[in-house]
DSSP file (Angstrom, degrees, kcal/mol; ACC not computed):
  #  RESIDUE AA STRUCTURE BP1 BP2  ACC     N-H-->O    O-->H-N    N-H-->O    O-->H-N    TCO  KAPPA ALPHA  PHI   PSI    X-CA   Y-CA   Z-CA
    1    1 A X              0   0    0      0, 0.0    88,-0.1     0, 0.0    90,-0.0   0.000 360.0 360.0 360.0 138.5    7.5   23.6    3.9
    2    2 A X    >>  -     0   0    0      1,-0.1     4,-1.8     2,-0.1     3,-1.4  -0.467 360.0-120.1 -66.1 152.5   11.4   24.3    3.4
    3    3 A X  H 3> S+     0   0    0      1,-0.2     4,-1.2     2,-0.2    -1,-0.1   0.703 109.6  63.2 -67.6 -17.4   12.8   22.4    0.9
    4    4 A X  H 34 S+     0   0    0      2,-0.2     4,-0.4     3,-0.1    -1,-0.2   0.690 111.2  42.8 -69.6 -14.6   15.3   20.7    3.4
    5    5 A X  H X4 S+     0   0    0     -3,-1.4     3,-0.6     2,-0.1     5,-0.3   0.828 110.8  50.0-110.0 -54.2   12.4   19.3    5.0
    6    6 A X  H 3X S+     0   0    0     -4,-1.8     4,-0.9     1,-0.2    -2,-0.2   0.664 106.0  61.3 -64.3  -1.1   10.4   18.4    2.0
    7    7 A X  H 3X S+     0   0    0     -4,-1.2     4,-0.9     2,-0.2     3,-0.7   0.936 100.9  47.6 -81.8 -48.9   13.5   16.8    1.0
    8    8 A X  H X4 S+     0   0    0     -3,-0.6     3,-1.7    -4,-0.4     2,-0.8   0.625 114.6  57.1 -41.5-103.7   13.7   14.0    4.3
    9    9 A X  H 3> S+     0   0    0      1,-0.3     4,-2.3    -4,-0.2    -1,-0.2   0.287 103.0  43.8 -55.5 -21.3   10.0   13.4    3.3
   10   10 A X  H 3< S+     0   0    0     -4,-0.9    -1,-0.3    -2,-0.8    -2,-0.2   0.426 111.4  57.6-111.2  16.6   10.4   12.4   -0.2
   11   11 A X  T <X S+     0   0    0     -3,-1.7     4,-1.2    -4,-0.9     5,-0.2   0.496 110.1  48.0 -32.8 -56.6   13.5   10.0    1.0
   12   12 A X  H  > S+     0   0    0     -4,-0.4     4,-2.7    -5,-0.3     3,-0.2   0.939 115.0  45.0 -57.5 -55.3   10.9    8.6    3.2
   13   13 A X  H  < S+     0   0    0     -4,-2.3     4,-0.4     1,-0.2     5,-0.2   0.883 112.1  45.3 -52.1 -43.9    8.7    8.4    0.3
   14   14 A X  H  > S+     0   0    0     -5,-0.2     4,-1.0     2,-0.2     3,-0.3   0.859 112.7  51.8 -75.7 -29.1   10.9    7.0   -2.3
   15   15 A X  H  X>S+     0   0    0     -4,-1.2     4,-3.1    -3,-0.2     5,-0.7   0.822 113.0  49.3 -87.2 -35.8   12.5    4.1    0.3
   16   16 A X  H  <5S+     0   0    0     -4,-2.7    -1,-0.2     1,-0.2    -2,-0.2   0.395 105.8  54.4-102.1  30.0    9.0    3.0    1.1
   17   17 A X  H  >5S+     0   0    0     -4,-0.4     4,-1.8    -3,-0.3    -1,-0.2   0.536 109.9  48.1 -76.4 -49.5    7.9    2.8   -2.2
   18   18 A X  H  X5S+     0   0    0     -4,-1.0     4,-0.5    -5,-0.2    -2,-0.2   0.791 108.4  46.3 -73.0 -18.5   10.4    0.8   -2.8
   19   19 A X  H  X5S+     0   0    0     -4,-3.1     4,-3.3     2,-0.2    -1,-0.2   0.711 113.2  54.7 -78.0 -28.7   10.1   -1.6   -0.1
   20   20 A X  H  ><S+     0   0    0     -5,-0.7     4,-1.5     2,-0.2    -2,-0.2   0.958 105.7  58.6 -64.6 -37.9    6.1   -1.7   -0.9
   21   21 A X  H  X S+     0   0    0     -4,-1.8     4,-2.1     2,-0.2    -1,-0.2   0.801 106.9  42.8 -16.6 -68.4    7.3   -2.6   -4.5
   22   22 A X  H  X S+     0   0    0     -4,-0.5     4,-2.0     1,-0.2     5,-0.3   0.923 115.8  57.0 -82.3 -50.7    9.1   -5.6   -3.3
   23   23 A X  H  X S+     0   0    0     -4,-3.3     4,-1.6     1,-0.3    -2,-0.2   0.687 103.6  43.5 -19.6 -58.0    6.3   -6.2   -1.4
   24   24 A X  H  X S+     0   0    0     -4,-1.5     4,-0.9     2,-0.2    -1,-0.3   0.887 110.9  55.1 -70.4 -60.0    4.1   -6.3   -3.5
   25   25 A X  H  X S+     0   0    0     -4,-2.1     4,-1.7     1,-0.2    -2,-0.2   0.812 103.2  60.8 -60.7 -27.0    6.1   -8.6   -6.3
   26   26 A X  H  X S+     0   0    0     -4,-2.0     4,-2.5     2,-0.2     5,-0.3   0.986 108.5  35.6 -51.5 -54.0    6.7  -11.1   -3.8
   27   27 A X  H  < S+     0   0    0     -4,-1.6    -1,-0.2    -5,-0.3    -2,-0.2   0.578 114.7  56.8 -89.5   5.3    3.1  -12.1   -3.0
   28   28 A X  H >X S+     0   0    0     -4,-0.9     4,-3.0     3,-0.1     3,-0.9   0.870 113.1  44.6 -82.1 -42.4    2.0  -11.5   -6.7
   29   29 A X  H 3X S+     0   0    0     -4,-1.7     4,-1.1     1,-0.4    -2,-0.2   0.688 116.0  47.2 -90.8 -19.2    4.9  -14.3   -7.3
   30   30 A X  H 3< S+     0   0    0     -4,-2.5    -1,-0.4    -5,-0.2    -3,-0.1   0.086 107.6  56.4-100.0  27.4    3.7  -16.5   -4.4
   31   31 A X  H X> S+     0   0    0     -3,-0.9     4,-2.5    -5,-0.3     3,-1.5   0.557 112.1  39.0 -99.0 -66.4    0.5  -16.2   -5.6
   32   32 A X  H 3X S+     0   0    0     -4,-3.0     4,-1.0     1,-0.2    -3,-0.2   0.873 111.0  55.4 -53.9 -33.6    1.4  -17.5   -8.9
   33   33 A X  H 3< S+     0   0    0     -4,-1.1    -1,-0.2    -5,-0.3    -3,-0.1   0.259 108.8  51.1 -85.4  24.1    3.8  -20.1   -7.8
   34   34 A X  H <> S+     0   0    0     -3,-1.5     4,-2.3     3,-0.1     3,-0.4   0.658 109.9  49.5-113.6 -62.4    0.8  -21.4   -5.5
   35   35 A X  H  X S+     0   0    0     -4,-2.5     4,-1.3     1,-0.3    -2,-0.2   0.686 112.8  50.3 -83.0 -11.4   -1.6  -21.5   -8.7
   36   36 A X  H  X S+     0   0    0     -4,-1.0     4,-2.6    -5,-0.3    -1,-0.3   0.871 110.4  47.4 -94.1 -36.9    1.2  -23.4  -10.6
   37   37 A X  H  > S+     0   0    0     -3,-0.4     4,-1.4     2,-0.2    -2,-0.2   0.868 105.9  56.2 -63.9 -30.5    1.6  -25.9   -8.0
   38   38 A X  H  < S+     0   0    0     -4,-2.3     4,-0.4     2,-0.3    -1,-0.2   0.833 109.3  52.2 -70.8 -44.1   -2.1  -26.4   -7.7
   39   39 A X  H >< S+     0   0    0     -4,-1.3     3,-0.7    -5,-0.4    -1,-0.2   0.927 105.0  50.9 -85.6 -20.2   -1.9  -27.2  -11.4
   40   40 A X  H >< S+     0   0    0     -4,-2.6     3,-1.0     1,-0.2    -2,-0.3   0.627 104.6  61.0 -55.2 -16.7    0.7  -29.6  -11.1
   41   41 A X  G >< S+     0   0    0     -4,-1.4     3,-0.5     1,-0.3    -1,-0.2   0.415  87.9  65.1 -89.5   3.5   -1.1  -31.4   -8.5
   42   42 A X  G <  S+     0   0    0     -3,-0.7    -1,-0.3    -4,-0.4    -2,-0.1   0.147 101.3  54.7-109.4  37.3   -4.2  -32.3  -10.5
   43   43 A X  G <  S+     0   0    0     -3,-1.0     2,-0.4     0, 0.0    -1,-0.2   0.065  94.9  95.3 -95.5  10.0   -1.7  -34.5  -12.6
   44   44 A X  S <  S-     0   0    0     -3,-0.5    -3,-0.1     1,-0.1     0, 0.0  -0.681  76.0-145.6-107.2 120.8   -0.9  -35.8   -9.2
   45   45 A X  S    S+     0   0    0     -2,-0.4    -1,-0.1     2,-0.1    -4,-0.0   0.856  73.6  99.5 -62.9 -33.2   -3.0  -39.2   -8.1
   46   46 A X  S    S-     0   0    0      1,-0.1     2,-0.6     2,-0.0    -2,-0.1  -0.125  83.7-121.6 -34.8 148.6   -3.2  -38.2   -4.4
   47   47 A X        -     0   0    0     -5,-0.0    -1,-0.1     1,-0.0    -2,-0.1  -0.873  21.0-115.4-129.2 112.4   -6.7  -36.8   -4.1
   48   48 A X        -     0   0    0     -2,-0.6     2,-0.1    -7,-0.2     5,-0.0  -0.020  26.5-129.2 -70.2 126.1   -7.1  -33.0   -2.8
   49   49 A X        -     0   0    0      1,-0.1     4,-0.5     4,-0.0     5,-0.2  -0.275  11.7-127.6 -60.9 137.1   -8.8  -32.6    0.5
   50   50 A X  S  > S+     0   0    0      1,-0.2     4,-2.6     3,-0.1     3,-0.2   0.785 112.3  57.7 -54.8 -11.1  -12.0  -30.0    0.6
   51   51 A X  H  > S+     0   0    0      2,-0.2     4,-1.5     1,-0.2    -1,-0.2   0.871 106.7  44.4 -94.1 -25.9  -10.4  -28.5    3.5
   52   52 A X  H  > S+     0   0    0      2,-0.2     4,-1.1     1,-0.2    -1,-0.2   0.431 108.2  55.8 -89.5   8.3   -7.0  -27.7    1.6
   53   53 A X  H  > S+     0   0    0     -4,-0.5     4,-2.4    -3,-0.2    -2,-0.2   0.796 110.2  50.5-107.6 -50.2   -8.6  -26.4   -1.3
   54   54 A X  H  X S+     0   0    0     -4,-2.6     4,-0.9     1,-0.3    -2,-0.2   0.807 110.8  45.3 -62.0 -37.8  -10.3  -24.1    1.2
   55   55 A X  H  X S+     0   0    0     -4,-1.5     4,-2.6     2,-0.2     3,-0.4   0.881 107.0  58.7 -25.6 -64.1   -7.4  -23.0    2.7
   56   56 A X  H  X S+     0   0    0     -4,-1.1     4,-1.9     1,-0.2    -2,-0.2   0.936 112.1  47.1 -43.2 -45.7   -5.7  -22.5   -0.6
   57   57 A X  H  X S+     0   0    0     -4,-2.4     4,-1.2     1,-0.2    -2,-0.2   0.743 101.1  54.4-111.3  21.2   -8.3  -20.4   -1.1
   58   58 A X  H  X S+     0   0    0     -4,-0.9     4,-4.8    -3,-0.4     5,-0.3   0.784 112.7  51.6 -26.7 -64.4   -8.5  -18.3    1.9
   59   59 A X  H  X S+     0   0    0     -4,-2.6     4,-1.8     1,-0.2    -2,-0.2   0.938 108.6  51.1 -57.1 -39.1   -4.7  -17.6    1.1
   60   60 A X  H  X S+     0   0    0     -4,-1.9     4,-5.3     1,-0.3    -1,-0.2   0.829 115.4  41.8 -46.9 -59.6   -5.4  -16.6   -2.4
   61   61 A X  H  X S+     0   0    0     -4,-1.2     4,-2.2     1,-0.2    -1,-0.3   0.903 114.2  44.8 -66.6 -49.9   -7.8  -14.5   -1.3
   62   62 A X  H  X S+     0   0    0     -4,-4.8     4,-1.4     2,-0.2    -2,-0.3   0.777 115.8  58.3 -71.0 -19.2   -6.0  -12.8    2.0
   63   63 A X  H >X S+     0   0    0     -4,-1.8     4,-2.0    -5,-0.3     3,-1.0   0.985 107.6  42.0 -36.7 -92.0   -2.9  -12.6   -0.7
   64   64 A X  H 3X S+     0   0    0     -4,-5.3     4,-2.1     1,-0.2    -2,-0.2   0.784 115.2  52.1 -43.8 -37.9   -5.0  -10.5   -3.3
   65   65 A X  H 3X S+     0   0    0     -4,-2.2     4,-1.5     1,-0.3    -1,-0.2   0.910 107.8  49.2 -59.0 -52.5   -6.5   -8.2   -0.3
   66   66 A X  H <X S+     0   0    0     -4,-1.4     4,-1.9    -3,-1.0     5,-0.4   0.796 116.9  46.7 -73.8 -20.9   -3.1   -7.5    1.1
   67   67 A X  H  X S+     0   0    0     -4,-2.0     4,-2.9     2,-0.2    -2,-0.3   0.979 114.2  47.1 -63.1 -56.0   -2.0   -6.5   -3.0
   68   68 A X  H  X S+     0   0    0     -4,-2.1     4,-1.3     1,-0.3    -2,-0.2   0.905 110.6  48.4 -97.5 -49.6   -4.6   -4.7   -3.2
   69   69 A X  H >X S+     0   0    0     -4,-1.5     4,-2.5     1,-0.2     3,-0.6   0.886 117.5  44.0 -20.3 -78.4   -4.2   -2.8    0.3
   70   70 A X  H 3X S+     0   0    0     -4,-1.9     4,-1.9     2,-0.2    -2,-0.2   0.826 104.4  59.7 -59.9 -45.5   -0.5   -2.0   -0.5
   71   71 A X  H 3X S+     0   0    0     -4,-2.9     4,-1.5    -5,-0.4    -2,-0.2   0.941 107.8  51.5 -60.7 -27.4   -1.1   -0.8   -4.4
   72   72 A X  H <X S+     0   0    0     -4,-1.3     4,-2.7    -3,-0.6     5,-0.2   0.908 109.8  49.8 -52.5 -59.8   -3.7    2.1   -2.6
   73   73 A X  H  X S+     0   0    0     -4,-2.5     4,-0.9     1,-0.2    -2,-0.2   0.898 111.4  46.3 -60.8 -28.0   -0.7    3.0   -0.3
   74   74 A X  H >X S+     0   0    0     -4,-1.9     3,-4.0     2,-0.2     4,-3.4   0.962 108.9  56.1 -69.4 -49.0    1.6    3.3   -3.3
   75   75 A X  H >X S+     0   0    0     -4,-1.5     3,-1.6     1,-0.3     4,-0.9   0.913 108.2  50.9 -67.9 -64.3   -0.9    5.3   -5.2
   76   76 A X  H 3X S+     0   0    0     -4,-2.7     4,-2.0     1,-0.3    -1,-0.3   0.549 107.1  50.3 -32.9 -22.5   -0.9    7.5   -2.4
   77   77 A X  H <X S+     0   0    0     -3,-4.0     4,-2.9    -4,-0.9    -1,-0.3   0.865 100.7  60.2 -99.4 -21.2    2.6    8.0   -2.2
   78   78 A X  H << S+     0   0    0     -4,-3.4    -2,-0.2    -3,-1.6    -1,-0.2   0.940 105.4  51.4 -48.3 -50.4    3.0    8.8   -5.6
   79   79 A X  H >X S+     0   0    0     -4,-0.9     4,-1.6     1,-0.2     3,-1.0   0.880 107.2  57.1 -61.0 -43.8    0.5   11.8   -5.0
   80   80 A X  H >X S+     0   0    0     -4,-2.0     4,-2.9     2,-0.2     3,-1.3   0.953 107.4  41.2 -30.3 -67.3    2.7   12.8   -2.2
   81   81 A X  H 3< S+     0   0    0     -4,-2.9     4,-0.5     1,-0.3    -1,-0.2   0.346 117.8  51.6 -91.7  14.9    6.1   13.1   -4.1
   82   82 A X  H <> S+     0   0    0     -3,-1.0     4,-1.1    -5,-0.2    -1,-0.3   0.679 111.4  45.4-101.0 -14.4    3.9   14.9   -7.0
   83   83 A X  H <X>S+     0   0    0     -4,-1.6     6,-3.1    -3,-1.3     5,-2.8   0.785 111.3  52.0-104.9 -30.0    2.5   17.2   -4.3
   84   84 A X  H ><5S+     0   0    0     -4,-2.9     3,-3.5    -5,-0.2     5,-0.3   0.924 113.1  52.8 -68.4 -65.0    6.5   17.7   -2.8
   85   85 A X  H 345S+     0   0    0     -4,-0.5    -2,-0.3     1,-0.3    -1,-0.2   0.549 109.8  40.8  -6.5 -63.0    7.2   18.6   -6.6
   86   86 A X  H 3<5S-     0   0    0     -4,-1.1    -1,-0.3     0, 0.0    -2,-0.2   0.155 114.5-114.0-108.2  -5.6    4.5   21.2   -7.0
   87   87 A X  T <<5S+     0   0    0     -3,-3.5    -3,-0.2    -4,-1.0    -2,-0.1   0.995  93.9 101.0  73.6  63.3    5.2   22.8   -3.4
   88   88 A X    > < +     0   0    0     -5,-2.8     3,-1.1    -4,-0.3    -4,-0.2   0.159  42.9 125.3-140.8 -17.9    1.9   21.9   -2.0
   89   89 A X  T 3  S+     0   0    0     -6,-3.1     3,-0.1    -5,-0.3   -83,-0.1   0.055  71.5  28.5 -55.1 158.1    3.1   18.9   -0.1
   90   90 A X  T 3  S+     0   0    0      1,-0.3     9,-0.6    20,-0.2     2,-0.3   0.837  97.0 114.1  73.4  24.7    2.1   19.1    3.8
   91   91 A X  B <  S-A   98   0A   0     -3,-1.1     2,-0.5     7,-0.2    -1,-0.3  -0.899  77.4-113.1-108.2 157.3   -0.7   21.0    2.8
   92   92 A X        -     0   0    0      5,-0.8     4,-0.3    -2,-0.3    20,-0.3  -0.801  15.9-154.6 -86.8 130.4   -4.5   19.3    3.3
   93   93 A X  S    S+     0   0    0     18,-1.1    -1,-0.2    -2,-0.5    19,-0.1   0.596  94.5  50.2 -55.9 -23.6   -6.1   18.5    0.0
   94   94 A X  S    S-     0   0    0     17,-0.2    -1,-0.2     3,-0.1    18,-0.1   0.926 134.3  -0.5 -93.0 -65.2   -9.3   18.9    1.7
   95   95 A X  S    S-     0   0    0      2,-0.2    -2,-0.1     3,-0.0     3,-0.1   0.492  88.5-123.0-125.5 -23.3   -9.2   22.4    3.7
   96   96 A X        +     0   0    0     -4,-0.3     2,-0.2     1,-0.3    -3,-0.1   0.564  65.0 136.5  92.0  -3.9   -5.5   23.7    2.8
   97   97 A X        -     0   0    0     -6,-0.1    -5,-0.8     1,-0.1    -1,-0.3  -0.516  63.8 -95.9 -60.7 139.8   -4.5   24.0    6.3
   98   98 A X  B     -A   91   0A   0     -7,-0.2     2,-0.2    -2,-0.2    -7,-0.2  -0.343  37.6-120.5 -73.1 158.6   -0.9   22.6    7.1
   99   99 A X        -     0   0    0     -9,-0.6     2,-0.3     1,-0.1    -1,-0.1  -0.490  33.9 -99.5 -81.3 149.7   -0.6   19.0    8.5
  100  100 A X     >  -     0   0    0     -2,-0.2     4,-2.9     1,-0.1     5,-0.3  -0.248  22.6-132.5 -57.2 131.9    0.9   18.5   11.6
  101  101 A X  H  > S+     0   0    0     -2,-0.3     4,-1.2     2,-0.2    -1,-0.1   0.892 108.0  64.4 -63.5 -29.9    4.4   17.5   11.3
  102  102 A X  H  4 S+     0   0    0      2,-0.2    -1,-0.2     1,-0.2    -3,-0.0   0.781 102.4  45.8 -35.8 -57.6    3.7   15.0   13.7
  103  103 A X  H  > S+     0   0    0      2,-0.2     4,-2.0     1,-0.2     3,-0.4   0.685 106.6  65.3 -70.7 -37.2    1.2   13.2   11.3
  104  104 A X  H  < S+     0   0    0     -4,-2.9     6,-0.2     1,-0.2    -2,-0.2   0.910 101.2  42.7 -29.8 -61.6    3.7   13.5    8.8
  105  105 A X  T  < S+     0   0    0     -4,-1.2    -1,-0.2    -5,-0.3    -2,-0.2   0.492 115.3  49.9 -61.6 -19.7    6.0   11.5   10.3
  106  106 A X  T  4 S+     0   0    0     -3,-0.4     2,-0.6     1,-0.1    -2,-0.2   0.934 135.4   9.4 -82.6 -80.1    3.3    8.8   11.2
  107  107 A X    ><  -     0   0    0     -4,-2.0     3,-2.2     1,-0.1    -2,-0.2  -0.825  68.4-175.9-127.8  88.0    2.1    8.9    7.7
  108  108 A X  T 3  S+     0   0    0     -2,-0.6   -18,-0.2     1,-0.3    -1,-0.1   0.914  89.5  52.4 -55.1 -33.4    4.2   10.9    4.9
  109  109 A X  T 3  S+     0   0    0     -5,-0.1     2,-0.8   -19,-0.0    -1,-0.3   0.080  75.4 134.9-100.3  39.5    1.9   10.3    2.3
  110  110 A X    <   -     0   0    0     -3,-2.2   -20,-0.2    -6,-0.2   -11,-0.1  -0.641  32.7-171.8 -71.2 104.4   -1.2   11.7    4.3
  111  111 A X        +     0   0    0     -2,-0.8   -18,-1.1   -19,-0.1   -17,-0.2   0.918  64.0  59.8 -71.4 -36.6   -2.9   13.8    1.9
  112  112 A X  S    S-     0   0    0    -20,-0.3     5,-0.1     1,-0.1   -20,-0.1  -0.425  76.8-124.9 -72.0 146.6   -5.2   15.1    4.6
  113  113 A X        -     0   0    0      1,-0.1     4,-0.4    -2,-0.1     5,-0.4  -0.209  45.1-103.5 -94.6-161.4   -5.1   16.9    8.0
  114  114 A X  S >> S+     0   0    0      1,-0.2     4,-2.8     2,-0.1     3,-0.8   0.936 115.6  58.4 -91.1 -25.7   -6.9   14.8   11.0
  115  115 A X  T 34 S+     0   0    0      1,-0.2     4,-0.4     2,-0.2    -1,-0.2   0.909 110.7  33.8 -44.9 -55.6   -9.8   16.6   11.0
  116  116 A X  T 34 S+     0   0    0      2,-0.2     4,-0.3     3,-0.1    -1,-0.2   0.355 116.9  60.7 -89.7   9.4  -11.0   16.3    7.4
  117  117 A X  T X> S+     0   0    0     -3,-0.8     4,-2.7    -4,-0.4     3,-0.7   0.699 111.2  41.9 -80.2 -49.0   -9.5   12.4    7.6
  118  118 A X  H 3X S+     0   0    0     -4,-2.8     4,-1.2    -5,-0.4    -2,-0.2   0.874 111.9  55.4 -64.0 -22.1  -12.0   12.0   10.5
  119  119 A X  H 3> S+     0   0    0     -4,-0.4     4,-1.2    -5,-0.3    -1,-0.3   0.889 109.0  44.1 -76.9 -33.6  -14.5   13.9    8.5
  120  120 A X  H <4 S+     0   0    0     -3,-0.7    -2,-0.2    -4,-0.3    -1,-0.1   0.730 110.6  56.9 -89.6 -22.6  -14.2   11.5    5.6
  121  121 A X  H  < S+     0   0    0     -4,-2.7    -2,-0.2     1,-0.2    -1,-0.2   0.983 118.8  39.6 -58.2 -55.5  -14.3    8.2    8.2
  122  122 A X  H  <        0   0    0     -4,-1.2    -2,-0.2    -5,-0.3    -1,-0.2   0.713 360.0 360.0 -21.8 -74.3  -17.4    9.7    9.2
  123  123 A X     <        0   0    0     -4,-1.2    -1,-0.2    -5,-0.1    -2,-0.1   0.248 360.0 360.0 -74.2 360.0  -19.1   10.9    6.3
């Protein structure tokens, strides 16, 4: 890949890291400012419903999942802008054939071509 094109891709890379970033610190910081309210309400006389404690933790839970979801992609994209670094990016990790440019653009930090992604779905 020219470096004028691996350069767009690690632009891509670097702005949606950073928006995944903020992402990420938001619902870690509404996650905690949920668990803080939740302890201020059991100094609270009102008396918490089973159905809102399941719900609280339903969010809690769909909270941590989406963290957890987005911390994967990040690691991924980190390996991307080490792989534009080392002149391998747009190569498949798997068989060493170039990605489609297409799939690039879909997913910059695709380590994989679709073939050995669909082999790994698979497998």
């Amino acid at each position: 890949m020219k470096k004028a094109e691996a350069k767009v891709y690690k632009e891509r890379l670097l702005s949606l890291r950073a928006r995944l970033r903020g992402d990420v610190s938001q619902m870690a910081d509404a996650a905690l400012r949920k668990n803080r309210m939740d302890g201020a309400r059991e100094f609270s006389s009102m008396p918490i419903h089973m159905a809102d404690l399941g719900s609280d933790n339903f969010e809690q839970e769909f909270t941590l999942s989406l963290m957890e979801n987005e911390e994967g992609t990040l690691e991924l994209i980190e390996m991307a802008l080490e792989r534009i670094e080392d002149g391998t990016y747009g190569e498949c990790d798997e068989c060493g054939v170039k990605i489609p440019k297409a799939r690039l653009n879909a997913l910059p930090y695709a380590p994989l071509c679709v073939k050995c992604a669909g082999q790994l779905e698979r497998g």
